[in-house]
VOPAGU-2260 file (C-alpha; in pm, 1 decimal, decimal comma):
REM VOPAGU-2260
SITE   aa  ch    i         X         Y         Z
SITE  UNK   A    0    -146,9   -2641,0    6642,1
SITE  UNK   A    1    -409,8   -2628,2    6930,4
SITE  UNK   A    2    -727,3   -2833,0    6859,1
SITE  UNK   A    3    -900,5   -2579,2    7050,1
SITE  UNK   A    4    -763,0   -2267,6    6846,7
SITE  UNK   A    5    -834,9   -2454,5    6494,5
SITE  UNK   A    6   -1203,1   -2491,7    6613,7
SITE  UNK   A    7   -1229,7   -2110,7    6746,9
SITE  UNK   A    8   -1070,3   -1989,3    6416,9
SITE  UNK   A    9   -1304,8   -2205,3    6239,0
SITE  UNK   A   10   -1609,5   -2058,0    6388,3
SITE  UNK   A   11   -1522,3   -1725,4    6343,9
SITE  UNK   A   12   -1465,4   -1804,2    5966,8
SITE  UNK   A   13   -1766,0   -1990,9    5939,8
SITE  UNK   A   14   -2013,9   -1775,6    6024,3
SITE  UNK   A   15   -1797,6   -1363,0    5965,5
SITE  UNK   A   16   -1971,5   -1456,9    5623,0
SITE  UNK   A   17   -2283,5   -1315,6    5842,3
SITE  UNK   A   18   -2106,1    -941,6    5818,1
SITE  UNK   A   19   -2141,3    -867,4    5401,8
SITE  UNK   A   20   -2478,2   -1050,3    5380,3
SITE  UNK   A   21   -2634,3    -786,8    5659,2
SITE  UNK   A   22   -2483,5    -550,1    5467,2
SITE  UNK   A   23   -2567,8    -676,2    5149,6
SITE  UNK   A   24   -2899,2    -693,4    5258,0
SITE  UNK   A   25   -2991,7    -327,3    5361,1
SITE  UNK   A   26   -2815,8    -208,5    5050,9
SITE  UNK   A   27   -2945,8    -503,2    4816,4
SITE  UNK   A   28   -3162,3    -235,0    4601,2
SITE  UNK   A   29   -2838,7     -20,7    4543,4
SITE  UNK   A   30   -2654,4    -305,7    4385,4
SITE  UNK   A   31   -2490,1    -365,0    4060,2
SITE  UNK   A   32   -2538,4    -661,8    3887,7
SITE  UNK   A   33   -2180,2    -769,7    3963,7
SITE  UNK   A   34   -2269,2    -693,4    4331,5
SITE  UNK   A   35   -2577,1    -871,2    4322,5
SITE  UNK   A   36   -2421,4   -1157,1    4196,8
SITE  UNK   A   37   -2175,1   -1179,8    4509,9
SITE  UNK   A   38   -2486,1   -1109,1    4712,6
SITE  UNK   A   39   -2626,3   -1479,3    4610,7
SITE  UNK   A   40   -2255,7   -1607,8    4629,6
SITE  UNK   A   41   -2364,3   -1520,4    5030,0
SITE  UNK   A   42   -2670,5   -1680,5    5055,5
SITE  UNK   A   43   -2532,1   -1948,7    4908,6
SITE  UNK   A   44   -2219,5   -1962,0    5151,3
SITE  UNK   A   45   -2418,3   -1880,0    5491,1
SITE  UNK   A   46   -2677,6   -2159,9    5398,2
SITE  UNK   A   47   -2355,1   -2424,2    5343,1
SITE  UNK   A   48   -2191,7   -2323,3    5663,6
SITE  UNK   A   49   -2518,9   -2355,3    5855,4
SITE  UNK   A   50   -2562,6   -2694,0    5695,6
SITE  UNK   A   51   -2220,8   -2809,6    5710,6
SITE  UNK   A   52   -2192,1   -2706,9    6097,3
SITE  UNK   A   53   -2529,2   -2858,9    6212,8
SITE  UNK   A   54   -2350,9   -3183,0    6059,4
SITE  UNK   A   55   -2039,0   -3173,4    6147,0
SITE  UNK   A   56   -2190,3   -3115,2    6541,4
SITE  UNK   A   57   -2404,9   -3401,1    6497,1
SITE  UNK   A   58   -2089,5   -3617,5    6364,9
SITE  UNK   A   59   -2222,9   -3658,7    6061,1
SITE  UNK   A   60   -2029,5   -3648,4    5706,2
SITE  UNK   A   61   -2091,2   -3325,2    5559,6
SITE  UNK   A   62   -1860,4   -3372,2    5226,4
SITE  UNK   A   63   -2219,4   -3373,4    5005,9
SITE  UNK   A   64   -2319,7   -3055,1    5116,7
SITE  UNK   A   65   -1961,2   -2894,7    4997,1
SITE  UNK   A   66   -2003,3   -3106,7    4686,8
SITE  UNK   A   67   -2306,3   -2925,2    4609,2
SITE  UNK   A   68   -2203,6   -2575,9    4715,8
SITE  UNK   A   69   -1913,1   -2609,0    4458,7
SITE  UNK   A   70   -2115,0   -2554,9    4167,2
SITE  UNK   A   71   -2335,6   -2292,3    4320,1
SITE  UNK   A   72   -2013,9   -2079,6    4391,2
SITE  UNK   A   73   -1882,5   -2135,6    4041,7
SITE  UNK   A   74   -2254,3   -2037,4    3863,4
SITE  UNK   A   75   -2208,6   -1669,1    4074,7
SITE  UNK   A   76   -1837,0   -1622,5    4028,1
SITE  UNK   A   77   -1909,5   -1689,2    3677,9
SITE  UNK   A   78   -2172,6   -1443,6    3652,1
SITE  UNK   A   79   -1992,4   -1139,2    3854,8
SITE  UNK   A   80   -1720,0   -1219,8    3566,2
SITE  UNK   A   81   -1978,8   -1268,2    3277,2
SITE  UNK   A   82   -2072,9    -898,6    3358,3
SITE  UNK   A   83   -1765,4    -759,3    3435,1
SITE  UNK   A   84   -1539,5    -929,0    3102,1
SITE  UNK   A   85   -1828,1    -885,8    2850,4
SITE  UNK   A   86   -1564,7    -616,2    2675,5
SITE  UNK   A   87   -1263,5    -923,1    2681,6
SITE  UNK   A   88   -1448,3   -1242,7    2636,2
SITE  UNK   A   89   -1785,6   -1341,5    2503,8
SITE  UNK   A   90   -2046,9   -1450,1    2659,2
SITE  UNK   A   91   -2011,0   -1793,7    2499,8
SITE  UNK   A   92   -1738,1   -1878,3    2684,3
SITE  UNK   A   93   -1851,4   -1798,7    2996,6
SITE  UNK   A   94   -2191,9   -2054,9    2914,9
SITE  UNK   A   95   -1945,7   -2282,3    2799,8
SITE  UNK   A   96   -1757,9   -2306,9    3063,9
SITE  UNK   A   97   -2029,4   -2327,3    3307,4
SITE  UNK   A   98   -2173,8   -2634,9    3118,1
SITE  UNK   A   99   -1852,1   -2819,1    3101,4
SITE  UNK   A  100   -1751,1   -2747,9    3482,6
SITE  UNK   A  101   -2091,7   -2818,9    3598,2
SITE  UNK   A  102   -2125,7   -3163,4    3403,1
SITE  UNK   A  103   -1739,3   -3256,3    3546,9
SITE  UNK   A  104   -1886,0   -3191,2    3869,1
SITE  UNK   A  105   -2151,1   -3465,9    3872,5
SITE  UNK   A  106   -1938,5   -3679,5    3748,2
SITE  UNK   A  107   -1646,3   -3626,7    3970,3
SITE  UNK   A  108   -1931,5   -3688,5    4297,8
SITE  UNK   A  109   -2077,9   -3997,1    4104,6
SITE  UNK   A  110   -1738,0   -4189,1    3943,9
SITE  UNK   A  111   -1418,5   -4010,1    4093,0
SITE  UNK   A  112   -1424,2   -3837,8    4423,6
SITE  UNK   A  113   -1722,8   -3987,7    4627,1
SITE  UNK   A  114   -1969,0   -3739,8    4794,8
SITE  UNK   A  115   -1888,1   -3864,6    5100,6
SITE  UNK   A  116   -1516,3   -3769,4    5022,9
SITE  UNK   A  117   -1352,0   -3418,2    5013,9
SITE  UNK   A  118   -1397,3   -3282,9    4657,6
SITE  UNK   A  119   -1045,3   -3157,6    4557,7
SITE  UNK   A  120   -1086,4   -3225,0    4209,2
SITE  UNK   A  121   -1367,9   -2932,4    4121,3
SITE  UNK   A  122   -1239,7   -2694,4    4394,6
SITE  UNK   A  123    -949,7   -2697,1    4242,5
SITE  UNK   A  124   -1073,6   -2631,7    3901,3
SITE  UNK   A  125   -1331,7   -2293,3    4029,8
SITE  UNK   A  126    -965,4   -2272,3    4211,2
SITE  UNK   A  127    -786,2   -2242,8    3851,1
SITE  UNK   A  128   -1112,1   -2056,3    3619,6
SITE  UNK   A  129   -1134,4   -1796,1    3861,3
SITE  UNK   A  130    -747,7   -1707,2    3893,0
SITE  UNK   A  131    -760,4   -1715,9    3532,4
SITE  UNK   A  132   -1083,2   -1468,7    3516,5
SITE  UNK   A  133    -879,2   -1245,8    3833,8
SITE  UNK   A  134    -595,6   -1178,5    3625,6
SITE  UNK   A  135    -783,6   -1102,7    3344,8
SITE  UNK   A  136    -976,6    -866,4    3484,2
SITE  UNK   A  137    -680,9    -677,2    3588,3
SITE  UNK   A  138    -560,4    -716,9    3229,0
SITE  UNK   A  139    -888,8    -537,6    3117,0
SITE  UNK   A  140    -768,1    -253,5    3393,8
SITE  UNK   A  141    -474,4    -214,6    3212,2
SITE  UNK   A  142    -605,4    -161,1    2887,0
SITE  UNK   A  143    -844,7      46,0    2947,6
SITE  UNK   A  144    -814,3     432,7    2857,5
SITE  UNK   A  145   -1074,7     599,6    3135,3
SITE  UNK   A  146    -949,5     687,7    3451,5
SITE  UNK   A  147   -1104,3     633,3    3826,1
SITE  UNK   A  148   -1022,6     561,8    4183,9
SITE  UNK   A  149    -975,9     208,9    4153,4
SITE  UNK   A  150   -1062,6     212,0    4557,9
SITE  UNK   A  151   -1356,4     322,4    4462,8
SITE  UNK   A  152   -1478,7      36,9    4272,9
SITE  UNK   A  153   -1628,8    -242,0    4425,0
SITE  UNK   A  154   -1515,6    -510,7    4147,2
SITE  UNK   A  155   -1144,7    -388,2    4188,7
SITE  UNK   A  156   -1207,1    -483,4    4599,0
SITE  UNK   A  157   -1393,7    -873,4    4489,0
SITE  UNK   A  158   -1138,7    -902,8    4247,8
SITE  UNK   A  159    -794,2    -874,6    4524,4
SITE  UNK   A  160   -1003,5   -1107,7    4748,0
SITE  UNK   A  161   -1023,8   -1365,0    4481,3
SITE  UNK   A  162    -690,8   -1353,4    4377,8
SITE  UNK   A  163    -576,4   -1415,2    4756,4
SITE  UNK   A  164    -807,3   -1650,2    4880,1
SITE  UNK   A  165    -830,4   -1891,9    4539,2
SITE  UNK   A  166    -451,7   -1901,9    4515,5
SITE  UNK   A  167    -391,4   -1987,2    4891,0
SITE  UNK   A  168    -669,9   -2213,7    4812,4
SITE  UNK   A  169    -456,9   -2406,4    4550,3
SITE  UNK   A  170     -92,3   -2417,0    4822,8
SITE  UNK   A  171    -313,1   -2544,5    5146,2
SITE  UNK   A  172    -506,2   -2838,5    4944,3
SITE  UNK   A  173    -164,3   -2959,0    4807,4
SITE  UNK   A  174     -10,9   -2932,8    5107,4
SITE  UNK   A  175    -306,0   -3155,4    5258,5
SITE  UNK   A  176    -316,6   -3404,5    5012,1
SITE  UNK   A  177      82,3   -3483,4    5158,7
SITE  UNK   A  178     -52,9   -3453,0    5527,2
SITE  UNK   A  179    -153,2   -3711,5    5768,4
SITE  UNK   A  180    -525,6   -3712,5    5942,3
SITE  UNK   A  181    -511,6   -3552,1    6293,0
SITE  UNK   A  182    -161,4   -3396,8    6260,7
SITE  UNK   A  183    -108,3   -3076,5    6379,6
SITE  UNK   A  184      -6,3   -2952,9    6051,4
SITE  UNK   A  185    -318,7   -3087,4    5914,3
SITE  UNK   A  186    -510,0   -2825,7    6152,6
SITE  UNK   A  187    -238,5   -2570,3    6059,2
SITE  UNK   A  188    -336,2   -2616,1    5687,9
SITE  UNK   A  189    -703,5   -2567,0    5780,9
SITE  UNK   A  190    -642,1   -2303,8    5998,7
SITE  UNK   A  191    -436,4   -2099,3    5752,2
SITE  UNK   A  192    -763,9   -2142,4    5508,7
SITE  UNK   A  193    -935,3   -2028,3    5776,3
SITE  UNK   A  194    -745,1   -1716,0    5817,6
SITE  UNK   A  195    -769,6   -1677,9    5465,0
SITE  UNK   A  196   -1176,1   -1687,5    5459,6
SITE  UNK   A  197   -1172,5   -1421,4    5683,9
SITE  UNK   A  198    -999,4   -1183,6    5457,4
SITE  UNK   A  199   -1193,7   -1273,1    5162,5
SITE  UNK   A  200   -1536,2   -1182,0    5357,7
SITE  UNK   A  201   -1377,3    -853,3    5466,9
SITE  UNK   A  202   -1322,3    -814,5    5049,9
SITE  UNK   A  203   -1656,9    -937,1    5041,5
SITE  UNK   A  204   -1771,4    -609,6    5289,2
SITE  UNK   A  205   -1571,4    -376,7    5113,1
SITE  UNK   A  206   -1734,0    -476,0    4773,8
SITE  UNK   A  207   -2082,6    -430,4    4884,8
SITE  UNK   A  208   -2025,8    -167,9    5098,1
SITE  UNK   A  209   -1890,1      59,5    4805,5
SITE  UNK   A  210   -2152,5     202,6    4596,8
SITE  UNK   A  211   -2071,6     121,6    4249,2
SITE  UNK   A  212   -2081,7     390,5    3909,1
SITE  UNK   A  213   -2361,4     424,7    3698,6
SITE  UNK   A  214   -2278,4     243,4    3376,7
């Protein structure tokens, strides 16, 4: 794998995040919830990967800043599935959750994975929760009696680009943890994550671009 390619392909995926937060933005008082939700999922993702490349440019470990952006990412997928499961699970669960994942997180940065080091541990639990909350929501799909144009609905769109992207998420980091530093199937493994980013912001577009039902 090219050096050169892996840091093109990284760009682009670092910053296409840019595409559904301008559109999120001139269609932020049309939102749902659920939408709005994902909206501050993009904030939160553009302002990481404007950190995280200043730092990385500047040589300078940028592991904390990920560390951080882990739980932010898990409060909003949370919340886009708080809204959209209230009918399967209750709320409970979802607060729960958020408290246990949230106080495993600080002390994964403080006792077992350093912030300085890559944080495999909690990415790979949001990894897990929000599989778990993917397939459930298709569950709920299943069950339910009304009928629509699923292509129509911007959860069903969010939903496909978290199955994809969290599940590739879970092959690539195993496959790193067996890879050496530097090795061109290191930056095949990164670049495949890459690729997969990209997809999930074109979900991302698709989500906020459909106008979602009245309740």
């Amino acid at each position: 794998m090219d050096k050169v390619f892996f840091e093109n392909i990284r760009l682009i995926s670092s910053f296409i995040v840019l595409i559904p937060l301008i559109i999120g933005s001139f269609k932020y008082k049309y939102l749902s919830k659920s939408q709005t939700w994902l909206f501050y999922l993009l904030i939160a993702t553009a302002v990481t990967e404007v950190i995280s490349n200043f730092l990385w440019y500047q040589s300078i470990n940028n592991f904390p800043v990920f560390h951080v952006f882990t739980i932010f990412q898990f409060i909003f997928i949370i919340g886009i599935y708080k809204i959209e499961l209230r009918s399967v699970f209750s709320k409970n669960l979802f607060n729960i959750a958020l408290i246990i994942f949230v106080a495993f997180a600080i002390i994964n940065s403080i006792w077992l994975q350093s912030i300085y080091a890559f944080n495999s541990n909690t990415i790979t639990i949001v990894s897990y929760v929000t599989l778990f909350f993917s397939l459930a929501y298709f569950y709920k799909l299943l069950k339910e009696v009304k009928y629509e144009a699923l292509e129509k609905t911007p959860m069903f769109w969010l939903n496909i680009g978290f199955l994809i992207y969290f599940s590739s998420n879970l092959l690539l980091f195993f496959l790193n943890d067996y890879l050496p530093k530097g090795s061109p199937s290191m930056y095949l493994v990164w670049s495949a994550h890459a690729v997969v980013n990209i997809i999930l912001n074109i979900f991302y577009t698709i989500a906020l671009w459909i106008k979602a039902a009245e309740p």
